[in-house]
N, CA and C atoms as an extended XYZ file, in Angstrom:
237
Properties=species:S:1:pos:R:3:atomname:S:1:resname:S:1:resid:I:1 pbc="F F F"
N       205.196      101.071       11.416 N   UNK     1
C       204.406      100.104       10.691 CA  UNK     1
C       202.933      100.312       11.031 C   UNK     1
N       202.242      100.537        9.871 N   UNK     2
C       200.775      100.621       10.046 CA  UNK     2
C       199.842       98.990       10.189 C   UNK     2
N       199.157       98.958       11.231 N   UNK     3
C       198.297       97.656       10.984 CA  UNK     3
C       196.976       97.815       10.511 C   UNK     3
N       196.390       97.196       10.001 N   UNK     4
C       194.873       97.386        9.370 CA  UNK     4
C       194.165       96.924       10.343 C   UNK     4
N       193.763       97.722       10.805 N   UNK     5
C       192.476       97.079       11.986 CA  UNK     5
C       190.997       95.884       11.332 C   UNK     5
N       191.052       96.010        9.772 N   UNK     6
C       189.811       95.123        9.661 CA  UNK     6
C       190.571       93.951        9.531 C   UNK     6
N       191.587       94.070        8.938 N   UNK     7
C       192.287       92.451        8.783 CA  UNK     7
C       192.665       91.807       10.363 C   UNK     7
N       192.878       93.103       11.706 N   UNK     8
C       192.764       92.360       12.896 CA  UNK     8
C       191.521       91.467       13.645 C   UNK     8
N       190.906       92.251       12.646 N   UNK     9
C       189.468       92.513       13.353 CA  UNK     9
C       189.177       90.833       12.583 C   UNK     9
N       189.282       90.582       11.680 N   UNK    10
C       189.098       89.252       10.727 CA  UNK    10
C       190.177       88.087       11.549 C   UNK    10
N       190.904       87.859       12.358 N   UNK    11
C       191.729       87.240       12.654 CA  UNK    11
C       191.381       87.268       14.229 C   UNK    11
N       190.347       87.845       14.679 N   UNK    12
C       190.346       87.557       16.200 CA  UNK    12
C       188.997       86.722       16.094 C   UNK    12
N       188.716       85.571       16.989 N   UNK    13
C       187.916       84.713       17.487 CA  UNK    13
C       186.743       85.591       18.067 C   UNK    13
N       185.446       85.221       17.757 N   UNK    14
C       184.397       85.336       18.044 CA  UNK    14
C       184.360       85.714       19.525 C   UNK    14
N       184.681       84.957       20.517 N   UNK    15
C       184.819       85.194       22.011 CA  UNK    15
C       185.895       86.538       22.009 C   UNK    15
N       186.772       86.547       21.486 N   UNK    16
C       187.745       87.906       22.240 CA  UNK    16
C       186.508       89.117       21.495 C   UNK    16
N       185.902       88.869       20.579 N   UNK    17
C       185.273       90.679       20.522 CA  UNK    17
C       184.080       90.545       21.697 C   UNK    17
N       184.012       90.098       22.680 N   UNK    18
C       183.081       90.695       23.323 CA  UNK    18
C       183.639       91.679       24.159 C   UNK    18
N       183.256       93.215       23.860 N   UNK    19
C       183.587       94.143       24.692 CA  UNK    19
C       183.307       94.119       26.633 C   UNK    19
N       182.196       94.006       26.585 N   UNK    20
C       181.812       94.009       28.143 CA  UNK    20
C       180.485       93.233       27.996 C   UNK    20
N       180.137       93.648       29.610 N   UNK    21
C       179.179       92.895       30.229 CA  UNK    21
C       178.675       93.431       31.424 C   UNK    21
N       177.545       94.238       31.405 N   UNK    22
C       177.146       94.994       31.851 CA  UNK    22
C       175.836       94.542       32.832 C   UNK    22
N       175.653       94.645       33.678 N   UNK    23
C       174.095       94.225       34.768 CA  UNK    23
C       173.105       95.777       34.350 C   UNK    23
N       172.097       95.354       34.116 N   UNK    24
C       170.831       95.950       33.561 CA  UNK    24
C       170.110       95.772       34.401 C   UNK    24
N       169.892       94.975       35.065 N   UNK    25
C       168.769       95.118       36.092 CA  UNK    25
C       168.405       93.432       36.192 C   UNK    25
N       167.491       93.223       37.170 N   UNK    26
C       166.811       91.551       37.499 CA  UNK    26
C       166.529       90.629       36.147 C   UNK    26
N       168.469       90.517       36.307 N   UNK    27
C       167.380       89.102       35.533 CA  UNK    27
C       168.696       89.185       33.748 C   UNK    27
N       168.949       90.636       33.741 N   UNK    28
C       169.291       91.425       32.540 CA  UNK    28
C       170.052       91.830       32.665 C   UNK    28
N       171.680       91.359       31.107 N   UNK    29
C       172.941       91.969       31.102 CA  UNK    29
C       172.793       92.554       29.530 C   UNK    29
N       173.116       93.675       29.775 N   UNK    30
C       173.647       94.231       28.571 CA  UNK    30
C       175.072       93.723       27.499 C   UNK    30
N       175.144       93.153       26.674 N   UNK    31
C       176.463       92.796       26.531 CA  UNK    31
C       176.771       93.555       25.016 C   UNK    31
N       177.555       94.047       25.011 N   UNK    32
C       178.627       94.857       24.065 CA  UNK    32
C       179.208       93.756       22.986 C   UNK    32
N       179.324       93.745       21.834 N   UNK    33
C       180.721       93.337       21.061 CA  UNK    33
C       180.882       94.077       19.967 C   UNK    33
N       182.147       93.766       19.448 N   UNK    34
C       183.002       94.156       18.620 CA  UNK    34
C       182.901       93.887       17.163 C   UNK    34
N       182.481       94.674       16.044 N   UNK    35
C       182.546       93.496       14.852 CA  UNK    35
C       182.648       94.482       14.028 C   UNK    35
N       183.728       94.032       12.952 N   UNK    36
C       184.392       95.654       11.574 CA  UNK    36
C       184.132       96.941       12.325 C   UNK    36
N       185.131       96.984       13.347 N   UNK    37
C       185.109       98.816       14.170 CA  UNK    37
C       183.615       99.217       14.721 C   UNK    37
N       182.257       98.821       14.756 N   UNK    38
C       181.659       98.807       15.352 CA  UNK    38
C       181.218       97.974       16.374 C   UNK    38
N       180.514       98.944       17.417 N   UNK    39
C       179.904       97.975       18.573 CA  UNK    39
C       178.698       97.712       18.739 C   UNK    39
N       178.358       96.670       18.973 N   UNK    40
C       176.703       96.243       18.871 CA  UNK    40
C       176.168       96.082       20.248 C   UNK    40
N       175.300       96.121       20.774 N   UNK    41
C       174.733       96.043       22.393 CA  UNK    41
C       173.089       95.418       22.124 C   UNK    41
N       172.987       94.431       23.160 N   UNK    42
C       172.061       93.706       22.812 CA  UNK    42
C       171.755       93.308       24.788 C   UNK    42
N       170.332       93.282       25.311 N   UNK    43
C       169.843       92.836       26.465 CA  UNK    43
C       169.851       91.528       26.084 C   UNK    43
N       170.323       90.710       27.003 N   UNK    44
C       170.447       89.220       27.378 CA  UNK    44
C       169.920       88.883       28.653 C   UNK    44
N       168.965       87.610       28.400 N   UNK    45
C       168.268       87.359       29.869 CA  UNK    45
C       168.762       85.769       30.022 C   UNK    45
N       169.669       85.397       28.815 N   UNK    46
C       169.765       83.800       29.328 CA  UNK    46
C       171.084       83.696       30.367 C   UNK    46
N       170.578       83.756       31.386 N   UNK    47
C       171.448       83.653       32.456 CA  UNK    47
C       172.809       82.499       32.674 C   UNK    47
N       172.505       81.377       31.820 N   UNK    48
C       173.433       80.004       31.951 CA  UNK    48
C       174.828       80.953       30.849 C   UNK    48
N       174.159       81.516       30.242 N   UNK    49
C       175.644       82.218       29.120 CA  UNK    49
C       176.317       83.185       29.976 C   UNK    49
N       175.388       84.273       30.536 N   UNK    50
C       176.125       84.844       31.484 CA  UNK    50
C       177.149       84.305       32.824 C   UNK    50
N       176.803       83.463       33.221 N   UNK    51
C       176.982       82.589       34.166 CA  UNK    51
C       178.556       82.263       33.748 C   UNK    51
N       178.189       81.349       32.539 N   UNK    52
C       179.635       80.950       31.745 CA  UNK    52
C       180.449       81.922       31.265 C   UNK    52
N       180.003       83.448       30.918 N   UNK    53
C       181.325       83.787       30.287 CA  UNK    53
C       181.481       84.297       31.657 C   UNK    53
N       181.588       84.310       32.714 N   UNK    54
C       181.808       84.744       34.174 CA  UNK    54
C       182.647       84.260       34.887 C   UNK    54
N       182.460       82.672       34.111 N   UNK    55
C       183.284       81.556       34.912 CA  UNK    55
C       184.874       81.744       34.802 C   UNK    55
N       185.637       80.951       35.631 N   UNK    56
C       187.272       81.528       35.907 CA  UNK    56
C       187.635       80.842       34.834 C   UNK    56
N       186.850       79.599       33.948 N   UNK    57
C       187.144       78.916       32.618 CA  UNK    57
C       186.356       78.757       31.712 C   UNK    57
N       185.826       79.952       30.675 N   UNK    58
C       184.525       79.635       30.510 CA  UNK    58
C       185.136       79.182       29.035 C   UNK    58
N       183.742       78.343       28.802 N   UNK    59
C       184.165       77.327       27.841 CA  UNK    59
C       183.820       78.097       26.109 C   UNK    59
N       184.572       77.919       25.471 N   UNK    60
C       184.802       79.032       23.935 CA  UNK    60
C       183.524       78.687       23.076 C   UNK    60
N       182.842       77.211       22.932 N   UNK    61
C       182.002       77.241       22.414 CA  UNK    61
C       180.360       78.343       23.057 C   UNK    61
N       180.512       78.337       24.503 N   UNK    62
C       178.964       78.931       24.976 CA  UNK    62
C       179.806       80.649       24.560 C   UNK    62
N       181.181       81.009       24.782 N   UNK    63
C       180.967       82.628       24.375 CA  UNK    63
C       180.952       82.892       23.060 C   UNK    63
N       181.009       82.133       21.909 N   UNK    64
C       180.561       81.996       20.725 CA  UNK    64
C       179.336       82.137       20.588 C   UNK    64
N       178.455       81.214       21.142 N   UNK    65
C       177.272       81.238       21.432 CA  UNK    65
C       175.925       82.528       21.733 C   UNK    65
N       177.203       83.270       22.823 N   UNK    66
C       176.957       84.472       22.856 CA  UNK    66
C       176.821       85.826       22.517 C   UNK    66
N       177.906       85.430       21.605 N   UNK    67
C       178.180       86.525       20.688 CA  UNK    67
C       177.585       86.482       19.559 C   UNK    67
N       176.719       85.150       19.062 N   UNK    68
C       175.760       84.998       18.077 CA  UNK    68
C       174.720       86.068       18.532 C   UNK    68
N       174.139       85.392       19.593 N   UNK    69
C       172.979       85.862       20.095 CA  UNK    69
C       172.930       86.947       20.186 C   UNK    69
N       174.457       88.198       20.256 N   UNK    70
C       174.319       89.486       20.619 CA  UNK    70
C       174.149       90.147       18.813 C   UNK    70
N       175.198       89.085       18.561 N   UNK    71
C       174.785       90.012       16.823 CA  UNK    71
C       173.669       89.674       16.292 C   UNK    71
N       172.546       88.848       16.355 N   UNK    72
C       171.397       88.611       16.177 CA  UNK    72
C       170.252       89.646       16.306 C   UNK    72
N       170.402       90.144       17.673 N   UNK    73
C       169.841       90.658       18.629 CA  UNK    73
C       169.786       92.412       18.889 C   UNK    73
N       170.810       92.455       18.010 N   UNK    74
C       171.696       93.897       18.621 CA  UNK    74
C       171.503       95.118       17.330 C   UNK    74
N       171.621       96.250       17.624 N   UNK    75
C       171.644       97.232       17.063 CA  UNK    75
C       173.321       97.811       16.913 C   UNK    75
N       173.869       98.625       15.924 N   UNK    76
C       174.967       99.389       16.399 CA  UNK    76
C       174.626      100.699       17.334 C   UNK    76
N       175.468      100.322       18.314 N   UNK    77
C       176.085      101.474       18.874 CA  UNK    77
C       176.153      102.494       18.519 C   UNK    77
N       175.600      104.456       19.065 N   UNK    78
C       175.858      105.169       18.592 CA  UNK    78
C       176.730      105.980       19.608 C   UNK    78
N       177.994      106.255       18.246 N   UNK    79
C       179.174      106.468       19.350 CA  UNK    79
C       179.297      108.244       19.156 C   UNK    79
């Protein structure tokens, strides 16, 4: 059975495409996500989001939040 990856890709929550989360340096995380088979990467300095998606419960509205800010922010990935 074949699955269509865009129709997965349409059915997963904003928070599960964040790929990673990367330390950049003082102050600065690189964060990765996922969106129609590409990846977008965007520097983030607001530390309270990082903080939260870190946490052992982080709460779905701030990694939403985050993942705005990365697709806002972000370029694609060249893979």
């Amino acid at each position: 059975m074949i699955i269509n990856n865009s129709k997965k890709q349409e059915s997963m929550e904003k928070h599960e495409r964040i790929v990673s989360v990367r330390f950049s340096g003082h102050g600065h995380y690189k964060v990765t996500i996922s969106y129609y088979g590409k990846e977008y990467t965007a520097t983030i300095t607001d530390m309270t989001l990082i903080d939260n998606y870190k946490d052992d419960n982080p709460v779905i509205s701030d990694l939403n939040w985050l993942y705005k800010i990365v697709k806002r922010k972000s370029v694609p990935s060249q893979v």
